[in-house]
N, CA and C of each residue as an Amber inpcrd file, in Angstrom:
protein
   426
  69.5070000 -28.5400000 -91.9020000  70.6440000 -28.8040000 -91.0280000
  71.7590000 -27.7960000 -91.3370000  72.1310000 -26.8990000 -89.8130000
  73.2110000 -26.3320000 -90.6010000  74.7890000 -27.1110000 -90.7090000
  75.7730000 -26.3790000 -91.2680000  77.0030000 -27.5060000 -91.4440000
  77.9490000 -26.0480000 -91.1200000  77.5520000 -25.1150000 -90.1920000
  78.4390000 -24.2670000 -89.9090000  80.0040000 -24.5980000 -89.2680000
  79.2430000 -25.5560000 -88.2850000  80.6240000 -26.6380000 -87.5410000
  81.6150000 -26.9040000 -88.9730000  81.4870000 -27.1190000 -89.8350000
  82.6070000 -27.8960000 -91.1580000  82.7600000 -26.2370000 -91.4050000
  82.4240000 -25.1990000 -91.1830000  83.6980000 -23.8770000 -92.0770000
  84.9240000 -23.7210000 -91.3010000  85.7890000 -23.9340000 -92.1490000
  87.5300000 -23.8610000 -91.9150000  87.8260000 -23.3520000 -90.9140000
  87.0870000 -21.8670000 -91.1950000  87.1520000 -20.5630000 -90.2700000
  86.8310000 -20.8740000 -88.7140000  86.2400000 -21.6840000 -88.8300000
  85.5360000 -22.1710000 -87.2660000  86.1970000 -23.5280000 -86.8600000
  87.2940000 -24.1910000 -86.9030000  88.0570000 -25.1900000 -86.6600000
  89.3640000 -24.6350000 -86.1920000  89.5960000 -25.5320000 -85.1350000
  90.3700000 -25.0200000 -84.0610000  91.8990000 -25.2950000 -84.3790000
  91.7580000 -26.9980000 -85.8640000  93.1010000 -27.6750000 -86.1830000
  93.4240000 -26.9220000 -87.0840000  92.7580000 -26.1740000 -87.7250000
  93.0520000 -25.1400000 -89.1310000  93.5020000 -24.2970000 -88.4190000
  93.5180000 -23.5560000 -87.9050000  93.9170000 -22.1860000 -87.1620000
  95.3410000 -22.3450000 -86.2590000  95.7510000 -23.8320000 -85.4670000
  96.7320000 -23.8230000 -85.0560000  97.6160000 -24.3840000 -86.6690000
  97.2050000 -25.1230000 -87.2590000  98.1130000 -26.0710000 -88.6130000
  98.3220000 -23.9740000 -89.1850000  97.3710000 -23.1840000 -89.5970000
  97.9140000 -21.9130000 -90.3190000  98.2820000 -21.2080000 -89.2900000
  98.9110000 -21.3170000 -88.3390000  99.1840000 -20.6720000 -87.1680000
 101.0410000 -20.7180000 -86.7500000 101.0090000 -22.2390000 -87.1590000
 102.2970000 -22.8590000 -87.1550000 102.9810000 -22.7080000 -88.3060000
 102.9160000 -23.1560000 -89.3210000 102.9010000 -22.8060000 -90.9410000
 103.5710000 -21.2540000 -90.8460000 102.9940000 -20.1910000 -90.0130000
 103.4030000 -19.0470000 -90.1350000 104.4920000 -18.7010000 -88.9560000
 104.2540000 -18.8840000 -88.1040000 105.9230000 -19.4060000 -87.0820000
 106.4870000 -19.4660000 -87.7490000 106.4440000 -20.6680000 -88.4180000
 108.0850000 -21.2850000 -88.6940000 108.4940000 -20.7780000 -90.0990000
 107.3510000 -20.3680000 -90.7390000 107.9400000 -19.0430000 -91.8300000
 108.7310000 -17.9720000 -91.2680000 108.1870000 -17.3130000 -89.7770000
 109.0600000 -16.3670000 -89.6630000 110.0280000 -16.6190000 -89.0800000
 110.5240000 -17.7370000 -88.4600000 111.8260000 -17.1120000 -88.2500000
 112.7150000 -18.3560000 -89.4520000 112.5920000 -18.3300000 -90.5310000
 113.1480000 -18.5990000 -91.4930000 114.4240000 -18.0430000 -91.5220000
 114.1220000 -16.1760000 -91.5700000 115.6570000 -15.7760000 -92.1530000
 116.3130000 -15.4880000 -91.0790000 115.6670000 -16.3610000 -89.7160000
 116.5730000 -16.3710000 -88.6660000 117.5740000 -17.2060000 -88.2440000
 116.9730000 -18.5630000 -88.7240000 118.0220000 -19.8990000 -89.2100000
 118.7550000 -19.4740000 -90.4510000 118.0030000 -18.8080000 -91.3500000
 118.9240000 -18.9810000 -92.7240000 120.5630000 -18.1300000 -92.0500000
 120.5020000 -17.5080000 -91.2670000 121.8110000 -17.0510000 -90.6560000
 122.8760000 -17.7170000 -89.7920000 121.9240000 -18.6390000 -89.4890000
 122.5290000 -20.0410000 -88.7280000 123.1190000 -20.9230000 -89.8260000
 122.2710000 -21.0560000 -91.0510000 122.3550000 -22.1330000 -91.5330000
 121.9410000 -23.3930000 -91.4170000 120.8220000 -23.2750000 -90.4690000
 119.8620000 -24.1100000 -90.2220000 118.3600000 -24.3400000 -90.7280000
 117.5360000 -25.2250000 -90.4130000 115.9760000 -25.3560000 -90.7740000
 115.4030000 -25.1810000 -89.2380000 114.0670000 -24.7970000 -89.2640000
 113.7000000 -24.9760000 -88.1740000 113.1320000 -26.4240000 -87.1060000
 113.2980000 -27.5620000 -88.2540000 113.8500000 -28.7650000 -87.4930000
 114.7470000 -29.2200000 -86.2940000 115.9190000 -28.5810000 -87.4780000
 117.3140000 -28.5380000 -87.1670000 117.4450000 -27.7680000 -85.4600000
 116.4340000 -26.0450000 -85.5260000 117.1560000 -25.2190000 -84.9630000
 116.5020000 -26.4200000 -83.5930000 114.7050000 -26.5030000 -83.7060000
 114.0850000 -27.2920000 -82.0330000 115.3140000 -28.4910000 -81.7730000
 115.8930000 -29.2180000 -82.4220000 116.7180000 -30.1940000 -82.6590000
 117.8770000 -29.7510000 -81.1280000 118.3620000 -28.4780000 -81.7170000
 119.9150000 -28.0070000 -80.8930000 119.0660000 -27.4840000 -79.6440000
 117.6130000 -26.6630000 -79.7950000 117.2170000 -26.3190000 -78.4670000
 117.1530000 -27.2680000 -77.5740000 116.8810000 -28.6800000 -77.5030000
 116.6890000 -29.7900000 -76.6260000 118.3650000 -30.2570000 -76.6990000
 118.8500000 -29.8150000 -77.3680000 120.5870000 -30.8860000 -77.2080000
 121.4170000 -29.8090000 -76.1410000 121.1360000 -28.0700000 -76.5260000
 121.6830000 -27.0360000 -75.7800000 121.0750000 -27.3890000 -74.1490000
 120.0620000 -27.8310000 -73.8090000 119.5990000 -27.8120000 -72.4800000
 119.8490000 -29.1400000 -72.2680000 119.8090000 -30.1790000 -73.0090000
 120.4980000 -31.5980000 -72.7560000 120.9900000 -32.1310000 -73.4830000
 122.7490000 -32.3710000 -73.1820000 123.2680000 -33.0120000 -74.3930000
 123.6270000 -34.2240000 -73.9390000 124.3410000 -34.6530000 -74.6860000
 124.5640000 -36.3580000 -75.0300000 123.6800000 -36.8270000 -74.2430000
 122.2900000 -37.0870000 -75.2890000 120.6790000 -38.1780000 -75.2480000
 120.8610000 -38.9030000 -76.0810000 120.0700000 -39.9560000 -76.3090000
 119.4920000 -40.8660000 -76.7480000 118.8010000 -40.4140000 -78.0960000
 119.0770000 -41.2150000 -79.3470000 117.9100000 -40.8150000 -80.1630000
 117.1400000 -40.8260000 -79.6680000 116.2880000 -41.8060000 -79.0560000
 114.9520000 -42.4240000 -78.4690000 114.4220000 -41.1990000 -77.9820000
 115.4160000 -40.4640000 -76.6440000 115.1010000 -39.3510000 -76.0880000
 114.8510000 -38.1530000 -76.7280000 115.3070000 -37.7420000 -77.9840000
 115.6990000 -36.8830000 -78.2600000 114.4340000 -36.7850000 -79.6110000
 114.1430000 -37.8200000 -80.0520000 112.7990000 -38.0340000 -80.9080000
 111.3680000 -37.8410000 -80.0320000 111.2580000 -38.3260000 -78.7370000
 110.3330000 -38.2250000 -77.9920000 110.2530000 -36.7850000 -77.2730000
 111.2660000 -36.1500000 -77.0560000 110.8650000 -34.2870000 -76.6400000
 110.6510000 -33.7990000 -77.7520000 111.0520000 -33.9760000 -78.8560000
 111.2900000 -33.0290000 -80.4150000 109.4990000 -33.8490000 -80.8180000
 108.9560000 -35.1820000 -79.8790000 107.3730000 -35.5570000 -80.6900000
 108.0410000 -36.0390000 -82.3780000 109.3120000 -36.2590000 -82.4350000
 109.4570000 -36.7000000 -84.0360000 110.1680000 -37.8580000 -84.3170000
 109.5380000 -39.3680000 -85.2180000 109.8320000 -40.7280000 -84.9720000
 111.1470000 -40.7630000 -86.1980000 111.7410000 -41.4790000 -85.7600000
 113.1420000 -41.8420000 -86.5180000 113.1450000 -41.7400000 -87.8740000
 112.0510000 -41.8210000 -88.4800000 112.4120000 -41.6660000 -89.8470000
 112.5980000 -40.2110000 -90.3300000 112.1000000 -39.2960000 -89.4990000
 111.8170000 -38.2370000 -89.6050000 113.1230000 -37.2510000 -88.9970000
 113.6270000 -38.0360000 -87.8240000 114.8230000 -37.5690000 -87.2540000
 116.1320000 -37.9320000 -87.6830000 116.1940000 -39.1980000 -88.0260000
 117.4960000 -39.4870000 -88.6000000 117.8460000 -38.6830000 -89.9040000
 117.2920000 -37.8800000 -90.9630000 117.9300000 -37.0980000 -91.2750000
 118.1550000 -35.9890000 -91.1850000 117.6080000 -35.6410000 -90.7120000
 118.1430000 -34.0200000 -89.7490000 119.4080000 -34.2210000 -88.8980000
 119.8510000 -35.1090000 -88.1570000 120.7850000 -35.7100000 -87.5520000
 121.6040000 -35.9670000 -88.4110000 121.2270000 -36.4060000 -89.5620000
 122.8060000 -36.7590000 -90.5010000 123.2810000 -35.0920000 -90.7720000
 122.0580000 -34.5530000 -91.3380000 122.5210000 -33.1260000 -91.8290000
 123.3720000 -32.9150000 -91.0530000 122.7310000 -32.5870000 -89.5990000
 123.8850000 -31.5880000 -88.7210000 125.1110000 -32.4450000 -88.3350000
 124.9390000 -33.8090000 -88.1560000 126.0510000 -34.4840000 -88.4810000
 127.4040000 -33.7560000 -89.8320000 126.9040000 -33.8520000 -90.8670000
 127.7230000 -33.7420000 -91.6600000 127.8760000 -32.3600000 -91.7410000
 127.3770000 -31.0840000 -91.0090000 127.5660000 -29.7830000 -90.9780000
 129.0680000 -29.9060000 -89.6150000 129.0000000 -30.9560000 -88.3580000
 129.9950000 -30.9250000 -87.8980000 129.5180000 -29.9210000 -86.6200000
 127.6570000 -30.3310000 -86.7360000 127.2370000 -29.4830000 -85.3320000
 126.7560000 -30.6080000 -83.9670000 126.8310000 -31.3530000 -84.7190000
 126.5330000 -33.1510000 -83.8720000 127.4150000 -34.3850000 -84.1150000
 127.4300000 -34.9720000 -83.0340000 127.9110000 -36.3060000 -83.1870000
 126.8690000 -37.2660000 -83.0260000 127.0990000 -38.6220000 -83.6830000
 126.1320000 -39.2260000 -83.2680000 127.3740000 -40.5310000 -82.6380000
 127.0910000 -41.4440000 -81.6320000 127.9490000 -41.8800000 -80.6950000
 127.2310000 -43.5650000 -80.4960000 127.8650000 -44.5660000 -80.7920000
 127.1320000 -45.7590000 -80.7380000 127.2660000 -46.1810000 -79.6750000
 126.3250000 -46.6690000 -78.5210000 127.2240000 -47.3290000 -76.6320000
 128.0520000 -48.2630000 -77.2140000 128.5910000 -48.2780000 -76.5980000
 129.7130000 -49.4220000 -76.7340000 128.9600000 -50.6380000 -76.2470000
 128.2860000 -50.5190000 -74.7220000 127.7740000 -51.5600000 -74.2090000
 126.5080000 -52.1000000 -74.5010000 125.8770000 -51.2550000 -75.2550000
 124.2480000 -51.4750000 -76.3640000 124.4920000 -50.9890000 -77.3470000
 124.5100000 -51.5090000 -78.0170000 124.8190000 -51.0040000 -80.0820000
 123.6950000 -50.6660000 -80.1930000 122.7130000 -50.8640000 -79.6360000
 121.1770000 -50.0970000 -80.5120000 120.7320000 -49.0280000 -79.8420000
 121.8000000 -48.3980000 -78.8180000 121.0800000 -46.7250000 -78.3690000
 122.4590000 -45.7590000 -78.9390000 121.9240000 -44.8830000 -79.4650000
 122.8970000 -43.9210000 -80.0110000 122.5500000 -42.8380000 -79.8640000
 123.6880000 -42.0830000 -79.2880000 123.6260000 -40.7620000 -78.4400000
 123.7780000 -39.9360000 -79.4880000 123.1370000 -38.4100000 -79.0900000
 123.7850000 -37.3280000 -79.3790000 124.2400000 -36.2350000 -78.9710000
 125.3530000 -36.1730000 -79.4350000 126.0420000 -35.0270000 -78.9650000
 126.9280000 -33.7890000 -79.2810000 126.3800000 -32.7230000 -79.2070000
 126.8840000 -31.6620000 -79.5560000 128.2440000 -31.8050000 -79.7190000
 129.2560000 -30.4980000 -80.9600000 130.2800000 -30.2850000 -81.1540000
 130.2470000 -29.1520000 -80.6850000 131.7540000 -28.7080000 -80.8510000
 132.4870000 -27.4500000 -80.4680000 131.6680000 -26.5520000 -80.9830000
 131.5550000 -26.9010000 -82.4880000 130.6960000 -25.7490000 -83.4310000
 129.2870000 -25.7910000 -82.6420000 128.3590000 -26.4650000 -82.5300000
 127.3450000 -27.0500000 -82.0460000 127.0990000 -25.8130000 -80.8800000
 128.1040000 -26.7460000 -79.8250000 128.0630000 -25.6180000 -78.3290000
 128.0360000 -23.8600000 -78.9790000 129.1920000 -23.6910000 -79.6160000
 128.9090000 -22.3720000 -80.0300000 127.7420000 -21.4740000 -80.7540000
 127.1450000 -22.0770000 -81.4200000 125.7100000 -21.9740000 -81.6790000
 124.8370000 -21.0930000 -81.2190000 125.2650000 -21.6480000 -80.0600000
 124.1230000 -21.2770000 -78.5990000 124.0740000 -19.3980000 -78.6750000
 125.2950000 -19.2130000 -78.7640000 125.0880000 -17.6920000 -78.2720000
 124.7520000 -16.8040000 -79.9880000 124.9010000 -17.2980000 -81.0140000
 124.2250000 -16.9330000 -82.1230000 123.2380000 -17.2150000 -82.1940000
 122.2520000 -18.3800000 -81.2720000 120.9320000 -18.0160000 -81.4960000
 120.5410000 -17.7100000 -80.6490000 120.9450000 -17.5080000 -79.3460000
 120.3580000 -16.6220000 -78.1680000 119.3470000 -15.3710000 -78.4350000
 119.6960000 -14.7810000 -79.6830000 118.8470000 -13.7960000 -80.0680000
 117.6920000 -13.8130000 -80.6750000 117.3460000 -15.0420000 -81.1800000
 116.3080000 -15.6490000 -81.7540000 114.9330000 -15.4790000 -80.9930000
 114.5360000 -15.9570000 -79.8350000 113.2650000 -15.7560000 -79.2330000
 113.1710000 -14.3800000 -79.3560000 113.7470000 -13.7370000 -78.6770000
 113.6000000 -12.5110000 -78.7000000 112.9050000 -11.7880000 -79.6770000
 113.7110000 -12.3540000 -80.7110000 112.9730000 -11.1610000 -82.0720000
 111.9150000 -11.8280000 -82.3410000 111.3900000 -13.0540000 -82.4050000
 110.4970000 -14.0350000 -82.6690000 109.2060000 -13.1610000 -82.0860000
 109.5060000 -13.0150000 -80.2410000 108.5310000 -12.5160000 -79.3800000
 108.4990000 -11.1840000 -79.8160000 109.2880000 -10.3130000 -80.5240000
 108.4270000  -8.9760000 -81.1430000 107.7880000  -9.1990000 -81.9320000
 107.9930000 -10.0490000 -82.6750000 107.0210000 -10.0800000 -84.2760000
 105.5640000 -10.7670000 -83.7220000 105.0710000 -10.8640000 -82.8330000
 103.8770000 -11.9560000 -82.6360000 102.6140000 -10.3770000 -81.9500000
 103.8620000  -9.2830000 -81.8580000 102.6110000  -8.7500000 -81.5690000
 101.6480000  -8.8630000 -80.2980000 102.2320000  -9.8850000 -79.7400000
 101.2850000 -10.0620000 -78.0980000 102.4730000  -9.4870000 -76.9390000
 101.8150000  -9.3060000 -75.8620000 102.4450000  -9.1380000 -74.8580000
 103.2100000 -10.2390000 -73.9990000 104.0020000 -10.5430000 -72.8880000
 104.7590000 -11.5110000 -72.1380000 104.0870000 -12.2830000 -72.0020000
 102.5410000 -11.4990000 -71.0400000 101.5770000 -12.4010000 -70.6810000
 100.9660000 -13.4960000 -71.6670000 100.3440000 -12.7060000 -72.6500000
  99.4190000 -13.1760000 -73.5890000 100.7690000 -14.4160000 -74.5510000
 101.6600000 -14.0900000 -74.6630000 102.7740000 -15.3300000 -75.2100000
 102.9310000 -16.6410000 -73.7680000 102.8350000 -16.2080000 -72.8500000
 102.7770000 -17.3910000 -71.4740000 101.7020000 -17.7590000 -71.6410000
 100.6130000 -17.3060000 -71.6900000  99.1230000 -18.1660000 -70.9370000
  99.0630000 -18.7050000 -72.9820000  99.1070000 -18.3020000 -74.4430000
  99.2360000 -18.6890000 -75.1220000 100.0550000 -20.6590000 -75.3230000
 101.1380000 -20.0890000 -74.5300000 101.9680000 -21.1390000 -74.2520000
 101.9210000 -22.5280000 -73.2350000 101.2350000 -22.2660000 -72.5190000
 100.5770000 -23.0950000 -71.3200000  99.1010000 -23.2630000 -72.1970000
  98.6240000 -22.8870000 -72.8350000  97.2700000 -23.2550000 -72.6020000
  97.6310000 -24.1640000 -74.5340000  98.4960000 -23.9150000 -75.1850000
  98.5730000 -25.2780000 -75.8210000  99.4090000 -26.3660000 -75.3820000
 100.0350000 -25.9660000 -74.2740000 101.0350000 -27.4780000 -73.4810000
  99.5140000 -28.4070000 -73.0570000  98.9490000 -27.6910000 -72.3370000
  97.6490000 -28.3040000 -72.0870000  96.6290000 -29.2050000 -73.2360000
  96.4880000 -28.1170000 -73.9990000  95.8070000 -28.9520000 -75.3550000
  96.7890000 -30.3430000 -75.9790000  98.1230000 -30.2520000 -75.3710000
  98.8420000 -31.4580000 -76.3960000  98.5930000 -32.0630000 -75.2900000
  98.6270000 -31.9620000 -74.1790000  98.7120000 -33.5560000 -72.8890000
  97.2640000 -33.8000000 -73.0130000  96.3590000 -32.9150000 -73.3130000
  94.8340000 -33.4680000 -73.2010000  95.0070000 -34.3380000 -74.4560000
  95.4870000 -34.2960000 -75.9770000  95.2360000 -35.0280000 -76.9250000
  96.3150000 -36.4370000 -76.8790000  96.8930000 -36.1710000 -76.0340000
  97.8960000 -37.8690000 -75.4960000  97.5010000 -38.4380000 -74.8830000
């Protein structure tokens, strides 16, 4: 019997898990200029295109459950790049929402994809159909 199927090399979750692993290594010393993690930075990308959400909301685009989000949220809380906002009229949904510092952000990391998309070495195309064809692989595994 062979057991070629079980080499690392030939698994599709190894290759995206060391695939990702190396992403988010590189743009490390791109947050470290922010002063951010790359938690932190997907965190402000979903608050910059929609702000004042819902934890609820804001755990479910980011795919990350409260235990996991609430401290990243305190961080940037206590950095003074988020608010977190209790309803008045439901105490158990709590918004977030960008600060002054927060909003400003935006145009210090504006430069970020950019350099990201030189270092990968692929072309526009090959980063789009890359990009669509794992949006696909995550709605097929939901």
């Amino acid at each position: 019997m062979s057991y070629e199927h079980l080499d690392i090399d030939n698994q599709l979750c190894f290759a995206l898990y060391a695939s990702s692993k190396a992403v988010i290594k590189s743009y490390k010393p791109l947050l470290d200029e922010l002063g951010i993690t790359y938690t932190q930075y997907i965190t402000l990308l979903v608050l910059w295109k929609e702000d004042n959400i819902t934890v609820k909301e804001l755990g479910k685009k980011l795919y990350l459950d409260s235990g996991t989000l609430t401290p990243v949220l305190k961080r940037l809380e206590s950095m003074d790049i988020i608010q977190r906002i209790r309803a008045s009229q439901d105490e158990r949904n709590v918004y977030v929402k960008l600060t002054d510092k927060g909003i400003a952000m935006k145009d210090k990391a504006s430069k970020i994809p950019g350099k990201m998309f030189c270092s990968t070495g692929l072309s526009l195309d090959e980063v789009s159909g890359l990009r669509e064809k794992l949006k696909f692989l995550l709605n097929n595994l939901q």
